[in-house]
LOBA-477345 format. One record per residue (C-alpha): residue number from 0; residue in three letters; x, y, z. Coordinates in pm, 1 decimal, decimal comma. Example, Ala and Ser with C-alpha at 12.3 -4.5 7.8 and 13.67 -1.06 7.14 Angstrom:
% LOBA-477345
<pt k="0" r="ALA" px="1230,0" py="-450,0" pz="780,0"/>
<pt k="1" r="SER" px="1367,0" py="-106,0" pz="714,0"/>
***
This chain:
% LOBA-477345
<pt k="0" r="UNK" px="-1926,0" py="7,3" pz="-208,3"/>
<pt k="1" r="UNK" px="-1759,9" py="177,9" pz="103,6"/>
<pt k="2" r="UNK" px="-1385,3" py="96,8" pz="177,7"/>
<pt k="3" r="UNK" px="-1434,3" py="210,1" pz="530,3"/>
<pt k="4" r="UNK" px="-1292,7" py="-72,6" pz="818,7"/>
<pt k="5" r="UNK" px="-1589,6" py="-246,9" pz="1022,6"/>
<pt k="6" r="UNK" px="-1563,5" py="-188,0" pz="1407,9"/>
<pt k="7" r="UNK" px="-1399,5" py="-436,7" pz="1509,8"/>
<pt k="8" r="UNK" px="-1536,1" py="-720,0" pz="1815,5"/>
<pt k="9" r="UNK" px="-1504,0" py="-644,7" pz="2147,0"/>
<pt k="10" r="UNK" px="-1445,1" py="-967,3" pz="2300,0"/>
<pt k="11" r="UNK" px="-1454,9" py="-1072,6" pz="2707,6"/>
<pt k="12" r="UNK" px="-1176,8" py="-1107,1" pz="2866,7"/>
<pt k="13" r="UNK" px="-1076,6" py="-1486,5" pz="2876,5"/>
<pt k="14" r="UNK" px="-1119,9" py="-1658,7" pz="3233,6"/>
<pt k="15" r="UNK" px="-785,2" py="-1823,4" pz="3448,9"/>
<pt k="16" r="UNK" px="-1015,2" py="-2154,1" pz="3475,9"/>
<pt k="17" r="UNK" px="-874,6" py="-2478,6" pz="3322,9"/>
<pt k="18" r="UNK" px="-506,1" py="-2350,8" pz="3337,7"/>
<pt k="19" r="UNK" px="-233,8" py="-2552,3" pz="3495,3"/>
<pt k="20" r="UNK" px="-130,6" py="-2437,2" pz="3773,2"/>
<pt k="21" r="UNK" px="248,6" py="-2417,6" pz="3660,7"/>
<pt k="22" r="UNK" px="121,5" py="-2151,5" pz="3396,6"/>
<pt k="23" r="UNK" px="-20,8" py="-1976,5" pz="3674,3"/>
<pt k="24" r="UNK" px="290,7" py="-1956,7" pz="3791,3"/>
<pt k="25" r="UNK" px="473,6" py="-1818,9" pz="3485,9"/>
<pt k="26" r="UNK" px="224,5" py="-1557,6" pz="3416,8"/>
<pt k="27" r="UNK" px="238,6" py="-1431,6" pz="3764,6"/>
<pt k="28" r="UNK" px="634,3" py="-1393,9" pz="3719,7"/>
<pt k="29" r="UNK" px="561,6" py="-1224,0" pz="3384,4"/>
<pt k="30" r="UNK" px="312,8" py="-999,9" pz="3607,7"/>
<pt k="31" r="UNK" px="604,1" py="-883,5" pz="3886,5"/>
<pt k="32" r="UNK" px="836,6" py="-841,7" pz="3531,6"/>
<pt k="33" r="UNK" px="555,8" py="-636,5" pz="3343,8"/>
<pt k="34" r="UNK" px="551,5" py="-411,6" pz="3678,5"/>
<pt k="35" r="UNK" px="904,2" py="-377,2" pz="3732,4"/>
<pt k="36" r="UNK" px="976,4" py="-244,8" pz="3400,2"/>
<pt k="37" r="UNK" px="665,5" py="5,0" pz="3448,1"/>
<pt k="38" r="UNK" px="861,5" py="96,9" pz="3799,3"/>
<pt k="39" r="UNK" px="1177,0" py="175,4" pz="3691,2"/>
<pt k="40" r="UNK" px="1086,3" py="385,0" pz="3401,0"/>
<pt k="41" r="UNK" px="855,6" py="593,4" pz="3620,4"/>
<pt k="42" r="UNK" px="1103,8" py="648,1" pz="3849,2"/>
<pt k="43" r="UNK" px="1294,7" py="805,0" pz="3564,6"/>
<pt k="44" r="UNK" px="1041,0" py="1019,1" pz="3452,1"/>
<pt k="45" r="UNK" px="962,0" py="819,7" pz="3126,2"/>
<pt k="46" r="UNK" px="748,4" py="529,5" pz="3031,3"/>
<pt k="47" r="UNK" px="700,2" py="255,8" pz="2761,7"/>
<pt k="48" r="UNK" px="568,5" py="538,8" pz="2501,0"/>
<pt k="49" r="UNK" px="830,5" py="797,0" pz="2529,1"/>
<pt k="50" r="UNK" px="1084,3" py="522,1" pz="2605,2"/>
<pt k="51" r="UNK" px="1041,7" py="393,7" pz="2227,2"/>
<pt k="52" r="UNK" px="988,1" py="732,6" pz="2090,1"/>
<pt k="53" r="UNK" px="1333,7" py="888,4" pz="2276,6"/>
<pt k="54" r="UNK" px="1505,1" py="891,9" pz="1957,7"/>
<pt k="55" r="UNK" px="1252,2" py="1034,2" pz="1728,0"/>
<pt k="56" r="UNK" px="1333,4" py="1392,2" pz="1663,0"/>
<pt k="57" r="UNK" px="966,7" py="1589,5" pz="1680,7"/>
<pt k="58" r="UNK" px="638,0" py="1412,5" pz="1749,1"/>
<pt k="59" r="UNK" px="665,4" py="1094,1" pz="1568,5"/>
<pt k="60" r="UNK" px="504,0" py="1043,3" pz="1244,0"/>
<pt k="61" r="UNK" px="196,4" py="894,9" pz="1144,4"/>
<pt k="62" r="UNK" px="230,6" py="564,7" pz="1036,2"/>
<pt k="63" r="UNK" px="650,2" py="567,7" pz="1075,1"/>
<pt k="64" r="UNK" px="767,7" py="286,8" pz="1284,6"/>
<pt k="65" r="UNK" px="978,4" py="381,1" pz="1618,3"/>
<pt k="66" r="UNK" px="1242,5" py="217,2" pz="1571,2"/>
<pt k="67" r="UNK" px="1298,5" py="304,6" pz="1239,9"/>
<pt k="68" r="UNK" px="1467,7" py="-16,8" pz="1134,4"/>
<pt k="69" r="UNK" px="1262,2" py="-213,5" pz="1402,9"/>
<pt k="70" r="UNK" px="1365,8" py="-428,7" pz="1696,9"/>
<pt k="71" r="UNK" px="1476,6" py="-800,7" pz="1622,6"/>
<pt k="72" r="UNK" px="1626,3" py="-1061,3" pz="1835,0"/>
<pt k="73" r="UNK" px="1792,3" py="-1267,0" pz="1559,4"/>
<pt k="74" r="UNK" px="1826,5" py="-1619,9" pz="1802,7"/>
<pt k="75" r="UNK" px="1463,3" py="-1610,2" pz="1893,7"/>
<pt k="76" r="UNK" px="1313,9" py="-1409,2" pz="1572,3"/>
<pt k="77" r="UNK" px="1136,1" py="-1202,7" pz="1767,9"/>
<pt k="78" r="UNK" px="1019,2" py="-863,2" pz="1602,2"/>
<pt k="79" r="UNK" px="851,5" py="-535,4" pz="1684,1"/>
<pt k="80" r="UNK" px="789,9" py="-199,6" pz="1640,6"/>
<pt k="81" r="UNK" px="543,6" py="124,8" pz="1755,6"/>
<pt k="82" r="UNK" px="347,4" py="351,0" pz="1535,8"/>
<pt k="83" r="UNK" px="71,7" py="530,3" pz="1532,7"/>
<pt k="84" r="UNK" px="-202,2" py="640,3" pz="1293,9"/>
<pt k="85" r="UNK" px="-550,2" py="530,2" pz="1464,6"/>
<pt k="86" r="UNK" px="-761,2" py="794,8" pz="1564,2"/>
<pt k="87" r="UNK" px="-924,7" py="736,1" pz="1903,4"/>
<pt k="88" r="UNK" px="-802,0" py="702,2" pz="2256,8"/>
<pt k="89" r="UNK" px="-483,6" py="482,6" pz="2198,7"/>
<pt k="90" r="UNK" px="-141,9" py="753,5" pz="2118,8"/>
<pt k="91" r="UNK" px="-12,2" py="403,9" pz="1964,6"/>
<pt k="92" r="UNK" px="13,4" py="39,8" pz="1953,7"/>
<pt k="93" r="UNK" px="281,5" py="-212,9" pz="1917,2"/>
<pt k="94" r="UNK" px="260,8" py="-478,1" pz="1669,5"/>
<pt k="95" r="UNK" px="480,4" py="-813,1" pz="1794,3"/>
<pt k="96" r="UNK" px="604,5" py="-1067,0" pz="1504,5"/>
<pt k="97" r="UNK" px="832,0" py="-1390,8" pz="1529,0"/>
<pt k="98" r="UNK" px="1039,6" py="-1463,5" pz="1204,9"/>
<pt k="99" r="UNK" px="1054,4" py="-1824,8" pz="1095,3"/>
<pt k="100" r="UNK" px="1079,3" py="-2022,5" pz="775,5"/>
<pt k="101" r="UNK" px="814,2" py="-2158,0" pz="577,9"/>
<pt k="102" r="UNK" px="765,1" py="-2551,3" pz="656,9"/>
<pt k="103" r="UNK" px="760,2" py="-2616,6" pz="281,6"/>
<pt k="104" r="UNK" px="962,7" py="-2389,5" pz="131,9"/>
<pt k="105" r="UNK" px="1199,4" py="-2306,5" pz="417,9"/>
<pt k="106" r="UNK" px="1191,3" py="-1966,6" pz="281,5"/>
<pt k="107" r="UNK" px="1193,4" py="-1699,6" pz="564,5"/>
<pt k="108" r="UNK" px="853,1" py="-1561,3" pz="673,5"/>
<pt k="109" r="UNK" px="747,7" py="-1290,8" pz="955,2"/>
<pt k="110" r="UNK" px="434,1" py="-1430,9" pz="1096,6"/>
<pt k="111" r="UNK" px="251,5" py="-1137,3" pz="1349,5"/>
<pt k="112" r="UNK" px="156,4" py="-1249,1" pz="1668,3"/>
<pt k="113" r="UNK" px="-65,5" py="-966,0" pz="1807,5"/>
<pt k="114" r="UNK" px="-54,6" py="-579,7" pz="1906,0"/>
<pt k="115" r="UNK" px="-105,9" py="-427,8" pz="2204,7"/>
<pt k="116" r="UNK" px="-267,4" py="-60,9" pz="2203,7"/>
<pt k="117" r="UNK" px="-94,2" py="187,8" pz="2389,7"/>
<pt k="118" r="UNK" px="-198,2" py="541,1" pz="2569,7"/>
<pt k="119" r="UNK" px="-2,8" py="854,9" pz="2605,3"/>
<pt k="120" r="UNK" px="71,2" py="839,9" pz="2948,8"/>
<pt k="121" r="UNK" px="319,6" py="469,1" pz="2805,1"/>
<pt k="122" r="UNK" px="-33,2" py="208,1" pz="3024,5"/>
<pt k="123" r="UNK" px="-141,9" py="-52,9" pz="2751,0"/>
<pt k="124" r="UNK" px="-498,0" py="5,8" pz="2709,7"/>
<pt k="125" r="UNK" px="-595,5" py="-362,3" pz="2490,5"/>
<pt k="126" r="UNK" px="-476,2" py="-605,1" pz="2247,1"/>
<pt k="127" r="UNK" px="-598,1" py="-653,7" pz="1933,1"/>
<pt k="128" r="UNK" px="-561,6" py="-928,8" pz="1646,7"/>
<pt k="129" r="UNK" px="-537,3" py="-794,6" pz="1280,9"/>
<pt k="130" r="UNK" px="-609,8" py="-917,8" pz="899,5"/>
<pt k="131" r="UNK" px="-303,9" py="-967,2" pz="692,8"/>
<pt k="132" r="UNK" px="-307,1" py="-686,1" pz="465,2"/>
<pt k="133" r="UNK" px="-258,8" py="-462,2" pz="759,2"/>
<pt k="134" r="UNK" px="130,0" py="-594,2" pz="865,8"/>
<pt k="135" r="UNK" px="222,4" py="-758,1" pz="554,4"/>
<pt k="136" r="UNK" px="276,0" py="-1074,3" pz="667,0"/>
<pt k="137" r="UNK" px="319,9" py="-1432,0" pz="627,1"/>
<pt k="138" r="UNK" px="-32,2" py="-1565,0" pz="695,6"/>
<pt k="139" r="UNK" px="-37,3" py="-1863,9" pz="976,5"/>
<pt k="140" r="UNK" px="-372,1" py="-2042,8" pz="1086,3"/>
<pt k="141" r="UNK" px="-462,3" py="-1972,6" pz="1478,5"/>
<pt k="142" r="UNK" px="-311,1" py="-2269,9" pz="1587,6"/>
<pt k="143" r="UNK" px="-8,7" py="-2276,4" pz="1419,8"/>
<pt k="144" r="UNK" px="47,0" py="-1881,7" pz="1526,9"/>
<pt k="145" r="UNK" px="-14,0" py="-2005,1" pz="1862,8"/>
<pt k="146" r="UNK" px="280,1" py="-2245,6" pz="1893,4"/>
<pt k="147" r="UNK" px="522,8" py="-1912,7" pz="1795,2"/>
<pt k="148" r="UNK" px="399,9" py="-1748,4" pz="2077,8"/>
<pt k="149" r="UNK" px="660,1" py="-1878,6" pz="2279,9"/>
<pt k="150" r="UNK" px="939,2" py="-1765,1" pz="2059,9"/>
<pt k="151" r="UNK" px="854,9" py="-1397,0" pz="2156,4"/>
<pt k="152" r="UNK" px="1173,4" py="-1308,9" pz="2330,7"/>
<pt k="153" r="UNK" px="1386,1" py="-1005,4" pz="2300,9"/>
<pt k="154" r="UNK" px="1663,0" py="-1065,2" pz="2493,7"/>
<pt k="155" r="UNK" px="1868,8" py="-761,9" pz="2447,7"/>
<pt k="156" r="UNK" px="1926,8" py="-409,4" pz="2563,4"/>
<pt k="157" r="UNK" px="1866,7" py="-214,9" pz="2251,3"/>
<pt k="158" r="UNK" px="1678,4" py="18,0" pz="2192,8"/>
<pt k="159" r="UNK" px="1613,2" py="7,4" pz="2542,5"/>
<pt k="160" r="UNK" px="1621,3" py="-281,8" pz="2844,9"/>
<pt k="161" r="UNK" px="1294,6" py="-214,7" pz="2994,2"/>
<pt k="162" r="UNK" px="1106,1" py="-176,9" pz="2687,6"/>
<pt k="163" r="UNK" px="1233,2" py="-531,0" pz="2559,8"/>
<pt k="164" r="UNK" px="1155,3" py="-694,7" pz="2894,2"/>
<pt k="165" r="UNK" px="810,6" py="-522,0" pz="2942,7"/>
<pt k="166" r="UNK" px="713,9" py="-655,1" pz="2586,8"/>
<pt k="167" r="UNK" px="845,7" py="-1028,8" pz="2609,4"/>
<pt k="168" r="UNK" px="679,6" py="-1050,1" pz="2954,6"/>
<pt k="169" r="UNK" px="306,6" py="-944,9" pz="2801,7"/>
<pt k="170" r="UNK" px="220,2" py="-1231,5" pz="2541,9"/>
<pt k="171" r="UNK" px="299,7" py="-1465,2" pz="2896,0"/>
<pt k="172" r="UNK" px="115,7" py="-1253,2" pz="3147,8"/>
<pt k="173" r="UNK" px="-210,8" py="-1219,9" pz="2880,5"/>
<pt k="174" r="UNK" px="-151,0" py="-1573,8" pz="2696,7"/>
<pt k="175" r="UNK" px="-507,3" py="-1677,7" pz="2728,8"/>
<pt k="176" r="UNK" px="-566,2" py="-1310,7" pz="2517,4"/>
<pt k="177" r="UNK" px="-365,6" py="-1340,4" pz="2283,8"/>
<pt k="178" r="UNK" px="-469,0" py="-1714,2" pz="2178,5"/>
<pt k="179" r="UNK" px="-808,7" py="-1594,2" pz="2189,4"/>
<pt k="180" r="UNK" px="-791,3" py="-1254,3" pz="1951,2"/>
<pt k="181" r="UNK" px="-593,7" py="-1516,1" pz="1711,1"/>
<pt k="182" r="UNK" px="-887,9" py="-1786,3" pz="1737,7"/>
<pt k="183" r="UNK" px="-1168,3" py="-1544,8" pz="1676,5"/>
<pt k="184" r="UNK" px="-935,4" py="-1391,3" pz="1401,2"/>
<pt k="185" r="UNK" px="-1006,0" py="-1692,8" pz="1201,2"/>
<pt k="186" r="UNK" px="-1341,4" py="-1727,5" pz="1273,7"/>
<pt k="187" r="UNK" px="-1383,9" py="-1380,3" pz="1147,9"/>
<pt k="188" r="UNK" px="-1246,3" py="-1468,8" pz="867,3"/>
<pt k="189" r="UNK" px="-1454,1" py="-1776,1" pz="784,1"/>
<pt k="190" r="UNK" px="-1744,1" py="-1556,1" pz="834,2"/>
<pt k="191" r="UNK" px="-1611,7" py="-1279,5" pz="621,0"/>
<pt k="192" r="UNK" px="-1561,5" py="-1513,5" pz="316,9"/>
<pt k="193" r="UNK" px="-1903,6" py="-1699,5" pz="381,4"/>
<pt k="194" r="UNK" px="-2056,1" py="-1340,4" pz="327,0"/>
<pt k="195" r="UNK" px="-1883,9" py="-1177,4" pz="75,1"/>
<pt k="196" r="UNK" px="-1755,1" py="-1488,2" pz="-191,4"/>
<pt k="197" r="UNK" px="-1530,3" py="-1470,0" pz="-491,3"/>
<pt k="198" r="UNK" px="-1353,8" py="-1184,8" pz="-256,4"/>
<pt k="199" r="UNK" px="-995,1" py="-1211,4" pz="-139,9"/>
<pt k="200" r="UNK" px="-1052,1" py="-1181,1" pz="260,7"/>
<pt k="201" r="UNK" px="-693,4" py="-1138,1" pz="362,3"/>
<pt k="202" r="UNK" px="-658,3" py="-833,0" pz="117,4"/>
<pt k="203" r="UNK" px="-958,0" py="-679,5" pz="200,5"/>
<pt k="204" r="UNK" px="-971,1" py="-340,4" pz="352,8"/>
<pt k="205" r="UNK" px="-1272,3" py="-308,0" pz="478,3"/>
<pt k="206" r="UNK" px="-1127,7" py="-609,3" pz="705,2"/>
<pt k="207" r="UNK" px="-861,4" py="-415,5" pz="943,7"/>
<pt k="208" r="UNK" px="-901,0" py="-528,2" pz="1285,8"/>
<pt k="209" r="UNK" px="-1062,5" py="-859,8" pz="1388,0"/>
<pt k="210" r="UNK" px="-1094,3" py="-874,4" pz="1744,4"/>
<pt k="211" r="UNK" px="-979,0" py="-651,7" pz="2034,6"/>
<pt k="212" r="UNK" px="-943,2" py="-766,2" pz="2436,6"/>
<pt k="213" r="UNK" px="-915,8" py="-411,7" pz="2664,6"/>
<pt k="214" r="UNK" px="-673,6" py="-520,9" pz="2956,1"/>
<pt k="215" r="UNK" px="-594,3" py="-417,3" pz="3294,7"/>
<pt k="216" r="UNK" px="-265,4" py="-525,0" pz="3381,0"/>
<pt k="217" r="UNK" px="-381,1" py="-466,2" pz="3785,0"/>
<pt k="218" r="UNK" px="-713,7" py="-610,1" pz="3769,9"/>
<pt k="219" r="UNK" px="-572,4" py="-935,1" pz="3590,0"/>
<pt k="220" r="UNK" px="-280,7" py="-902,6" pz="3847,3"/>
<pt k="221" r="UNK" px="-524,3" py="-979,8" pz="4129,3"/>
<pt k="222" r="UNK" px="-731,9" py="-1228,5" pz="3952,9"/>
<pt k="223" r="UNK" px="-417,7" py="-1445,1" pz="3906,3"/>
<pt k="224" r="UNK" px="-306,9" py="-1425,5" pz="4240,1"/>
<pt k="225" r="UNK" px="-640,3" py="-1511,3" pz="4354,9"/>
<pt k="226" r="UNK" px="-634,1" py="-1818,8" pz="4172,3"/>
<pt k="227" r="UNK" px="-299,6" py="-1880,4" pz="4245,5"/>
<pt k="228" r="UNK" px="-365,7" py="-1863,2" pz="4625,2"/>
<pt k="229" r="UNK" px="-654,7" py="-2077,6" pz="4563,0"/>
<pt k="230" r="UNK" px="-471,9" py="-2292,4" pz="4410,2"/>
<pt k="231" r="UNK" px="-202,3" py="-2385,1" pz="4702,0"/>
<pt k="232" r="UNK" px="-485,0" py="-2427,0" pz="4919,2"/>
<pt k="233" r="UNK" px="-677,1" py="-2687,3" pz="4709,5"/>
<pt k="234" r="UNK" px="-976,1" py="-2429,1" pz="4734,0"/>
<pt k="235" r="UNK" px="-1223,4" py="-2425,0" pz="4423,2"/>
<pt k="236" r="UNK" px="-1244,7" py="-2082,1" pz="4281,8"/>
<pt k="237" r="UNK" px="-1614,3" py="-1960,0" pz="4161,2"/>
<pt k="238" r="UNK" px="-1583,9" py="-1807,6" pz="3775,0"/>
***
């Protein structure tokens, strides 16, 4: 029987209709935030990729995370790091995790929350939902990984400002993404076990990555102002 990972989905990119107008409003913030940081590191001659990987010594290793111990905001629980080891168009990706404690045991648990797929030049290319062999973690139902969503804050400098602000700002600016690789990550899953029974899904490695979402920070930019405009003016906005 071959080991080797199914391609995974390629799902649509969710649509701005139904949402309330105030989260409108907080992904377009998130939007001017996720630009900003993308600015400033320009101007510097760096971006989001080599930003991360400024400390690593040669080309950074496969698999090795950047940093090495991880970043962790220990008030919010927020975790991440970058690595790479996917062949393919992506240099990296980031994988994004909020620590919490178990509802029954109140032991601690990391719970992962999504990754976002990176290119060389530091412009994230998609995000991408994953099986729980692949980060280790504690495994959450959709919804329940859902309500952690908003406990993705890194509110420090270290290992670098921009970086942290960049990544906090993307699970708000691409909210209706995220919540929809995590949905169809469990509906994968349902349909995994329905086809292959007496097998442990969440270990198997044929299973790696459910569901990816390509992004374009610009494009998704104007549709939210769009709808945002639309919006003030009481004007209905055609899907």
């Amino acid at each position: 029987m071959s080991t080797k990972p199914v391609d995974p989905a390629v799902l649509a990119a969710p649509s701005l209709d139904g949402l309330p107008f105030e989260q409108l409003q907080r992904m377009l913030v998130a939007a001017r935030e996720v630009h900003e940081c993308h600015r400033v590191l320009h101007r510097g001659g760096t971006n989001l990729v080599t930003e991360i990987l400024r400390d690593a010594a040669e080309e950074p290793e496969t698999w090795s995370h950047y940093p090495e111990n991880d970043v962790k905001d220990a008030d919010s629980g927020a975790l991440y790091y970058y690595h790479s080891h996917r062949e393919g168009h992506e240099h990296g990706h980031f994988h994004c995790f909020v620590q919490d404690h178990d509802s029954e045991s109140g032991k601690p648990i990391t719970v992962h929350v999504g990754a976002i797929s990176m290119s060389a030049h530091g412009l994230p290319l998609a995000l991408f939902a994953t099986n729980r062999w692949v980060t280790d973690e504690h495994w959450l139902p959709a919804d329940k990984t859902i309500a952690l969503l908003d406990r993705f804050v890194v509110d420090h400098a270290v290992p670098s400002w921009p970086v942290n602000r960049w990544i906090t700002a993307m699970p708000i600016l691409f909210r209706p993404h995220f919540e929809r690789l995590l949905i169809h990550r469990d509906e994968c899953l349902d349909a995994w076990v329905d086809g292959h029974v007496g097998e442990n899904v969440f270990e198997d490695e044929r299973l790696e990555v459910t569901g990816v979402i390509p992004i374009d920070v610009g494009g998704w930019l104007r549709d939210l102002q769009e709808r945002l405009s639309a919006a003030s003016r009481g004007t209905p906005v055609s899907p």
